[in-house]
MMTF fields as JSON, N, C-alpha, C and O atoms, coordinates in Angstrom:
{
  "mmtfVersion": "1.0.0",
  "mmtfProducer": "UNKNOWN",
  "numBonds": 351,
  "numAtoms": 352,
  "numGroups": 88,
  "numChains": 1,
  "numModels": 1,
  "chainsPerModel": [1],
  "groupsPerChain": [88],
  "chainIdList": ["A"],
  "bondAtomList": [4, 2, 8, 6, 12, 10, 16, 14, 20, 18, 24, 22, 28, 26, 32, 30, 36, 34, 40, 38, 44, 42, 48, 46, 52, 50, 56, 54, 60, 58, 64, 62, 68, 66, 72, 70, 76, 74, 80, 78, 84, 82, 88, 86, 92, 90, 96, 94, 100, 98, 104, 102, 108, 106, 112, 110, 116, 114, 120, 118, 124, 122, 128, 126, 132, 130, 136, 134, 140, 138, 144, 142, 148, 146, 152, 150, 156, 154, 160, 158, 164, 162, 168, 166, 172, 170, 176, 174, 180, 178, 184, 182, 188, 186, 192, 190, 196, 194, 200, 198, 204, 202, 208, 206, 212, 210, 216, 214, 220, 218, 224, 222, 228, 226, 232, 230, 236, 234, 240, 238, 244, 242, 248, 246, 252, 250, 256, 254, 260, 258, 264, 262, 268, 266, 272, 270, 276, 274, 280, 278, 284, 282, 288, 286, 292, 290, 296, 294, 300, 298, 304, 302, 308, 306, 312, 310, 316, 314, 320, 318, 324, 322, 328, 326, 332, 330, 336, 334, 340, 338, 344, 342, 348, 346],
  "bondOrderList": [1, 1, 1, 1, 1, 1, 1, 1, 1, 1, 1, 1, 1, 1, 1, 1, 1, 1, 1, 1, 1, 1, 1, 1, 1, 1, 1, 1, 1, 1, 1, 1, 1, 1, 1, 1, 1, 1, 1, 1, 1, 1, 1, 1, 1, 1, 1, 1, 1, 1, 1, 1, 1, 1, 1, 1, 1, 1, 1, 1, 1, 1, 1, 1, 1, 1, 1, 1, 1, 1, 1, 1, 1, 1, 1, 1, 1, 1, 1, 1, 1, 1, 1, 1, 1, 1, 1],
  "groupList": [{"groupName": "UNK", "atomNameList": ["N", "CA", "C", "O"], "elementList": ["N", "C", "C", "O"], "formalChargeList": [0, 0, 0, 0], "bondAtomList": [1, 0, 2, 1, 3, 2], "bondOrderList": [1, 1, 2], "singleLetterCode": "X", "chemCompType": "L-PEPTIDE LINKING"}],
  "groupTypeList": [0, 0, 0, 0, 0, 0, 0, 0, 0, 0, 0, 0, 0, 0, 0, 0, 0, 0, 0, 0, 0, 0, 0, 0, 0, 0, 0, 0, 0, 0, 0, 0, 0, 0, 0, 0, 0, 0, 0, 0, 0, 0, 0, 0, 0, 0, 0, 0, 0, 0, 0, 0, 0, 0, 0, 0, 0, 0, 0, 0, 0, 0, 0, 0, 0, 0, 0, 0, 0, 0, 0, 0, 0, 0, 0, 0, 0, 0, 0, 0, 0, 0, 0, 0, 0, 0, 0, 0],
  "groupIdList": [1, 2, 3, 4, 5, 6, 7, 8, 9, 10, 11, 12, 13, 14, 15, 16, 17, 18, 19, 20, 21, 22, 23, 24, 25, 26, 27, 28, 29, 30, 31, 32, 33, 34, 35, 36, 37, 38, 39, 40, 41, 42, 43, 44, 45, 46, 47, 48, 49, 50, 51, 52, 53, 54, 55, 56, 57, 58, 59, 60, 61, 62, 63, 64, 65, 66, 67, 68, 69, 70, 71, 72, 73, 74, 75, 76, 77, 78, 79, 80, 81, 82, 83, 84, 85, 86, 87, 88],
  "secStructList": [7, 7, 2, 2, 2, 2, 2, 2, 2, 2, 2, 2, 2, 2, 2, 2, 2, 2, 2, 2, 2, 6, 6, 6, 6, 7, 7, 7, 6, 6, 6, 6, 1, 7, 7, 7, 6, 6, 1, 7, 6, 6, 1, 7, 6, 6, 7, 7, 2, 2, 2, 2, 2, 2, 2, 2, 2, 2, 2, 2, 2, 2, 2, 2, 2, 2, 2, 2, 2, 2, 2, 2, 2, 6, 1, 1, 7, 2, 2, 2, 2, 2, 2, 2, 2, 6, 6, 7],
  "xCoordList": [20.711, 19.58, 18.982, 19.067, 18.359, 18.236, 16.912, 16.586, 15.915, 14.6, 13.458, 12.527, 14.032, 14.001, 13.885, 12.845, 15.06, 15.272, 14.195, 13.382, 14.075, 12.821, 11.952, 11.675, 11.041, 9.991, 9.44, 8.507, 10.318, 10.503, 9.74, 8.733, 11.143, 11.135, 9.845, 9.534, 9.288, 8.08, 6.707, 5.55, 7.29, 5.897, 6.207, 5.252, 7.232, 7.358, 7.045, 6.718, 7.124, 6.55, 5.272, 4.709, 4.139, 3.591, 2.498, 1.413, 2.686, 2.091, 2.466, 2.096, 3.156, 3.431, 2.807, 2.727, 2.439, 1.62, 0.583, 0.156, -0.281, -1.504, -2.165, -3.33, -0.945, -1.158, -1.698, -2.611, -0.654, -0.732, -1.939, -2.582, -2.172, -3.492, -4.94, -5.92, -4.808, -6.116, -7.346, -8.502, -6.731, -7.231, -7.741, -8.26, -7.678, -8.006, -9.192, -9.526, -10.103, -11.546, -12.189, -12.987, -11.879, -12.59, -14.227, -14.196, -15.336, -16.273, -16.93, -17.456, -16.882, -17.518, -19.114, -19.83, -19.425, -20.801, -22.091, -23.291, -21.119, -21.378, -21.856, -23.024, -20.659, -20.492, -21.938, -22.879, -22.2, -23.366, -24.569, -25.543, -24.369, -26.015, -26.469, -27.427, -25.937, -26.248, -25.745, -25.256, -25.947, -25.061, -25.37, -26.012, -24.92, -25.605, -25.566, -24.532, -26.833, -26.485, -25.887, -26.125, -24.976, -23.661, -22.148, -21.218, -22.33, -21.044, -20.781, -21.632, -19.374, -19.34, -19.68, -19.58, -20.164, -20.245, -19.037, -19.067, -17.668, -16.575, -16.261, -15.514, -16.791, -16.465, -17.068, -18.233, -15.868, -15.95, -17.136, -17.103, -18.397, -19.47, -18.96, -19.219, -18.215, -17.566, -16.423, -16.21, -15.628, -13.94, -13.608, -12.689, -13.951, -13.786, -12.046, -11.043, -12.013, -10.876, -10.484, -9.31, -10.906, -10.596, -9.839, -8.823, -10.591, -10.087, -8.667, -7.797, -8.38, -7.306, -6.298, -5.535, -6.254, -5.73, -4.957, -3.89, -5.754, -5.337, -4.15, -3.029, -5.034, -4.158, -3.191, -2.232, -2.853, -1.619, -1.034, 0.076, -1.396, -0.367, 0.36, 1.557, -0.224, 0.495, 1.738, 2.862, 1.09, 2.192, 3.344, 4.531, 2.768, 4.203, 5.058, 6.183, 4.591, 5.437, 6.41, 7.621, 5.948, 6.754, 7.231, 8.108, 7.167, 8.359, 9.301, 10.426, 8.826, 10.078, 10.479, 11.587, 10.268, 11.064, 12.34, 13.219, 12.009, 12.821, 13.685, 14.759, 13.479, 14.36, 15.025, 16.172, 14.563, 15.368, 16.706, 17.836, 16.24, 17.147, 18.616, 19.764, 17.5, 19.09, 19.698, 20.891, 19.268, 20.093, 20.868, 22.069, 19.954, 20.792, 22.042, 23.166, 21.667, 22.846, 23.817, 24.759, 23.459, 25.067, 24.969, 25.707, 24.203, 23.657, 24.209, 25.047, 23.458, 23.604, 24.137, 23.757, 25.186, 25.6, 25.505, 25.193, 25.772, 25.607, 26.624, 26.375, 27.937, 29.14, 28.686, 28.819, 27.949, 27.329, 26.958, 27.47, 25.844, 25.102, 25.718, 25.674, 26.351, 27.221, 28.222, 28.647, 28.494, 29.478, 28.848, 29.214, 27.677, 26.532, 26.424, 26.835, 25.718, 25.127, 25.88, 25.405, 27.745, 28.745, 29.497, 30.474, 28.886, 29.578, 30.749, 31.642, 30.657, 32.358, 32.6, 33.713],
  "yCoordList": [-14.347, -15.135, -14.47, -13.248, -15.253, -14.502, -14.539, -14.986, -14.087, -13.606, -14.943, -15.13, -15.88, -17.022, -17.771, -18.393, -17.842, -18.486, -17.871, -18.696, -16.612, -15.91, -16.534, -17.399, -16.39, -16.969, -18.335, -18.488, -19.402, -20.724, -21.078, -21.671, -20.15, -20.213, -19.816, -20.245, -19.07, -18.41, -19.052, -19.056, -19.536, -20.875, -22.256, -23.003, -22.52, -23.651, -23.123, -24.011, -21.887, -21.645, -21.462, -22.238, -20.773, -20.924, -21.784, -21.543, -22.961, -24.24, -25.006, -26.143, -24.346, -25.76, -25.239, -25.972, -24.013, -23.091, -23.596, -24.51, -23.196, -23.431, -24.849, -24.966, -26.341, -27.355, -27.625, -28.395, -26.512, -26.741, -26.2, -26.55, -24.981, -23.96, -25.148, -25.366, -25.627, -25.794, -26.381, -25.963, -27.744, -28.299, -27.571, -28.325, -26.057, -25.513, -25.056, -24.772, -24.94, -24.599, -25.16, -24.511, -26.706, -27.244, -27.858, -28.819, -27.065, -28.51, -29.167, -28.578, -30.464, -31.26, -31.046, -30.215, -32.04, -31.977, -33.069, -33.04, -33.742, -34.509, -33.591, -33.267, -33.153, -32.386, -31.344, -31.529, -30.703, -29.515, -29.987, -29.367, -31.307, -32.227, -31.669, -32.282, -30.635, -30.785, -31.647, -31.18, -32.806, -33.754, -33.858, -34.815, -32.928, -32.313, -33.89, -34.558, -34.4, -35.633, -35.778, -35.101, -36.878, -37.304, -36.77, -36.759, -36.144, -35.871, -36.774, -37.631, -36.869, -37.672, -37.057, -35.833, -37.577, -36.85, -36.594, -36.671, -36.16, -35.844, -34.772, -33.951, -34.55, -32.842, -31.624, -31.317, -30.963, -29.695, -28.709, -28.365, -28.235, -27.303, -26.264, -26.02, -25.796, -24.502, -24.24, -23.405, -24.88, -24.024, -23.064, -23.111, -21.852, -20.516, -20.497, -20.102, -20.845, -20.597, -19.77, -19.959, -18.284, -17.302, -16.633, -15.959, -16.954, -16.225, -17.013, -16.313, -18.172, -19.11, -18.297, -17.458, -18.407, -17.961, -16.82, -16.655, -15.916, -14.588, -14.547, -14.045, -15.526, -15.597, -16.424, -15.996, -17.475, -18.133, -17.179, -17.183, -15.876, -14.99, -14.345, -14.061, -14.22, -12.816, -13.438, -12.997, -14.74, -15.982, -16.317, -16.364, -16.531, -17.169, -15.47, -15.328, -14.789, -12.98, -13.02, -13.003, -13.072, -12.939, -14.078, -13.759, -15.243, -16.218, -16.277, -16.762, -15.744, -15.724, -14.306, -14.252, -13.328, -12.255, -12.082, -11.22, -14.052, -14.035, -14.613, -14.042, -15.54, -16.568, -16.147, -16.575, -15.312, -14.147, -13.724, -14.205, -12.723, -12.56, -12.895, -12.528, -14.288, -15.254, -15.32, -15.021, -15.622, -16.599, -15.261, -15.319, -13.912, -12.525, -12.367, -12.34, -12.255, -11.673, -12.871, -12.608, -14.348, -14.935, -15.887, -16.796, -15.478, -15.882, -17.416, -17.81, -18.05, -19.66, -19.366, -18.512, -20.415, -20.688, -22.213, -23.172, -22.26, -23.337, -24.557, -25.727, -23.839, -24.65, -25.049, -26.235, -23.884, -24.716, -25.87, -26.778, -25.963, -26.637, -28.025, -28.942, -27.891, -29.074, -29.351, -30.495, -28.606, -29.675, -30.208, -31.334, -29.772, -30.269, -31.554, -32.439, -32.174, -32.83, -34.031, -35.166, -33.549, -34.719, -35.161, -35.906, -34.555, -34.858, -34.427, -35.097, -32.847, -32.308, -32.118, -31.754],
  "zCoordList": [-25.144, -25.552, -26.795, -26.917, -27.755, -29.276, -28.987, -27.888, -29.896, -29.55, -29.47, -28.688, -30.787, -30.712, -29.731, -29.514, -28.885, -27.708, -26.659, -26.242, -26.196, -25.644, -25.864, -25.032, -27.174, -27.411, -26.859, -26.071, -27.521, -27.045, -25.603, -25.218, -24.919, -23.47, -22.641, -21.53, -23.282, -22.868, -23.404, -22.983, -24.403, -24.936, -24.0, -23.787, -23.568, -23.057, -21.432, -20.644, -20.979, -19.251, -19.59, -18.818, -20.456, -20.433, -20.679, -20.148, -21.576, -21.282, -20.19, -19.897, -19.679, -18.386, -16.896, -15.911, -16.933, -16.053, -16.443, -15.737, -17.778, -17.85, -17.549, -17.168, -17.847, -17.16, -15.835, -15.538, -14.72, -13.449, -12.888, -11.899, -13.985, -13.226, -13.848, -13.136, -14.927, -15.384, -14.603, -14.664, -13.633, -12.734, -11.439, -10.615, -11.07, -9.87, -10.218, -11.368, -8.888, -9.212, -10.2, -10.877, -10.465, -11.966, -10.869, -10.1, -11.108, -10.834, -11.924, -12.869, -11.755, -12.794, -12.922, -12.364, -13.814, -14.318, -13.152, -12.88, -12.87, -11.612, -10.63, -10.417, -9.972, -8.725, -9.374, -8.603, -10.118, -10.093, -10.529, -10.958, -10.35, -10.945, -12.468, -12.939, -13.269, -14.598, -15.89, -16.919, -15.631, -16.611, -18.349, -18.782, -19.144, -20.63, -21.234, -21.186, -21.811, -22.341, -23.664, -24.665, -23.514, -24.397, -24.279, -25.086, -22.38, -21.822, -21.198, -20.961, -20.687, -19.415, -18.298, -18.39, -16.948, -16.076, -14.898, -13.67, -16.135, -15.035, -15.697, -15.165, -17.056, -17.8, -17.287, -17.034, -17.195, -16.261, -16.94, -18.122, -15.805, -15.904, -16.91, -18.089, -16.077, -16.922, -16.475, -15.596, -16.997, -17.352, -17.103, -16.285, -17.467, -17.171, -18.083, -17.488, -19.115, -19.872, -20.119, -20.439, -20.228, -20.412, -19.417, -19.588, -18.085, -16.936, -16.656, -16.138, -16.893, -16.4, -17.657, -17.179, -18.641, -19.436, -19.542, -20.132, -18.779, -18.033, -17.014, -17.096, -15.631, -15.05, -15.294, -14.652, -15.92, -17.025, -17.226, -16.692, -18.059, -18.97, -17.602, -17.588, -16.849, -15.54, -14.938, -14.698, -14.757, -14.136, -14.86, -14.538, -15.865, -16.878, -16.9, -16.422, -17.277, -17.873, -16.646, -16.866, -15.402, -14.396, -13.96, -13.157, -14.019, -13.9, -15.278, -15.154, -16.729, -17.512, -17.259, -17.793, -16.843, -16.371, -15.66, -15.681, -14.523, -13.575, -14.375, -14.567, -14.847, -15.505, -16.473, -16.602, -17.303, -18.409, -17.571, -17.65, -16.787, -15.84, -15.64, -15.894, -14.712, -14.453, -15.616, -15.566, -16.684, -17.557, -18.276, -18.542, -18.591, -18.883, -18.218, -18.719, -16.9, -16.183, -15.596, -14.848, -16.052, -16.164, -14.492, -14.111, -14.03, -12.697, -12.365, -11.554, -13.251, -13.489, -15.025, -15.827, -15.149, -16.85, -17.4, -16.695, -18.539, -18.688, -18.379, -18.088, -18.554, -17.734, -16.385, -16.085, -15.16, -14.055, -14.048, -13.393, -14.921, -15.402, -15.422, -14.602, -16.7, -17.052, -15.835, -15.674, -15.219, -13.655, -13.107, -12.769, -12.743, -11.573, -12.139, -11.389, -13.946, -14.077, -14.237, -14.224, -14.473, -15.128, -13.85, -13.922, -12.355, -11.423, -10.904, -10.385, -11.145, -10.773, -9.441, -9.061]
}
C-alpha cells in the first residue's frame, strides 16, 4: 500500500466514523428549552465537536490499524475479492 493509498484510506474511515458518532448524545434546542432565535428548534445545544472529534481520531487509528493489517499482510487480496464478487 503506497502512502497515498494510507492516507485516502484513513480519510475515508475517518469521515465515515465521524458520520456514525456525530448523532450520539446530540440534545436539541427543543429538548433543553433554550431555543436561540433564528435557529431551528432541532439544532443541537451543543455539539461538543471537539470531544467527538477526539473520540473519531482513536476509533478510526485503530480500525485503520486493523485494516492496514489485513490488507499488509495479504490476509484478504484483491483476487479474493474479485471471485467472491464475479461468482466463483
Amino acid at each position: 500500500m503506497s502512502i497515498m493509498s494510507a492516507i485516502a484510506l484513513y480519510g475515508i474511515i475517518w469521515f465515515m466514523t465521524m458520520f456514525l458518532v456525530l448523532p450520539f448524545r446530540q440534545k436539541s434546542q427543543a429538548e433543553a428549552g433554550e431555543i436561540v432565535p433564528g435557529t431551528p428548534a432541532g439544532a443541537p445545544q451543543d455539539a461538543q465537536m471537539w470531544r467527538k472529534a477526539k473520540l473519531v481520531t482513536i476509533i478510526s487509528t485503530v480500525a485503520f490499524v486493523v485494516i492496514a493489517a489485513i490488507i499488509l499482510s495479504e490476509v484478504i487480496t484483491y483476487e479474493m475479492i474479485e471471485n467472491i464478487t464475479r461468482g466463483r
